[in-house]
N, C-alpha and C positions, 0 to 999 in steps of 0.2 A: 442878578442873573443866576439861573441855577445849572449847577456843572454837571454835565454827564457825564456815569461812572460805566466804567466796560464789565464790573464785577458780576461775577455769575454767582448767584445764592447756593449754597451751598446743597440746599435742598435739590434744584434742580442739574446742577453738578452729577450728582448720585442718580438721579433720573437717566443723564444721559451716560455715565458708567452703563448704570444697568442696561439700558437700551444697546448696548455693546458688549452685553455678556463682561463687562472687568470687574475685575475687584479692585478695591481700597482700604489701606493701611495709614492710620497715621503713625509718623517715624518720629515726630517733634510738634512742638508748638508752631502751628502755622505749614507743615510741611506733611500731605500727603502723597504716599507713594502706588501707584495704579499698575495691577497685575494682570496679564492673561493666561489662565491655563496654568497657573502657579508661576511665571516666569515676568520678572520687572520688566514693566513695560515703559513706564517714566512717573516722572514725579511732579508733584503741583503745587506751588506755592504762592495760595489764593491770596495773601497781602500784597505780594510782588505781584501775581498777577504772571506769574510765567510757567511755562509747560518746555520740561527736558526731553526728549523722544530717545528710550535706552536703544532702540533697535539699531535705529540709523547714525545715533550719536550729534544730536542737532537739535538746537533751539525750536521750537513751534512758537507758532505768531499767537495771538489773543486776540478774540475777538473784540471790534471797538465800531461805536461807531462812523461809518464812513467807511468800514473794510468789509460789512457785510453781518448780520448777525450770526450765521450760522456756518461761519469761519473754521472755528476751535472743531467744529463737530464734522464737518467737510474732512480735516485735516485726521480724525479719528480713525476715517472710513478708509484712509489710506494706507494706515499704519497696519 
């Protein structure tokens, strides 16, 4: 049986930054941190698989599926 991954390439990660005017830094191995207007806006830790929200101070979900593909991106338009 083959298992589905909720991972988003990284390639298209960067698509959807840009699609939303942020920038991206990496701060470490595996850990990138996502800016708007020069001010942290949260950070991404594409092995874990989790997204931190600096603004509001609060976990974002990931997209999977069964929650929706376009979740993570939903959740963007909010912040």
């Amino acid at each position: 049986m083959k298992r589905r991954s909720n991972f988003t390439p990284m390639e298209r990660f960067h698509e959807i930054l840009a699609g939303h005017g942020l920038n991206a830094m990496n701060v470490g191995i595996n850990h990138i941190r996502v800016f708007l207007e020069g001010k942290k806006l949260f950070d991404y830790y594409p092995l874990r698989m989790k997204l931190f929200d600096y603004h509001n101070w609060h976990q974002l979900t990931y997209p999977s599926f069964g929650n929706g593909e376009s979740k993570w991106e939903n959740e963007l338009e909010r912040m």
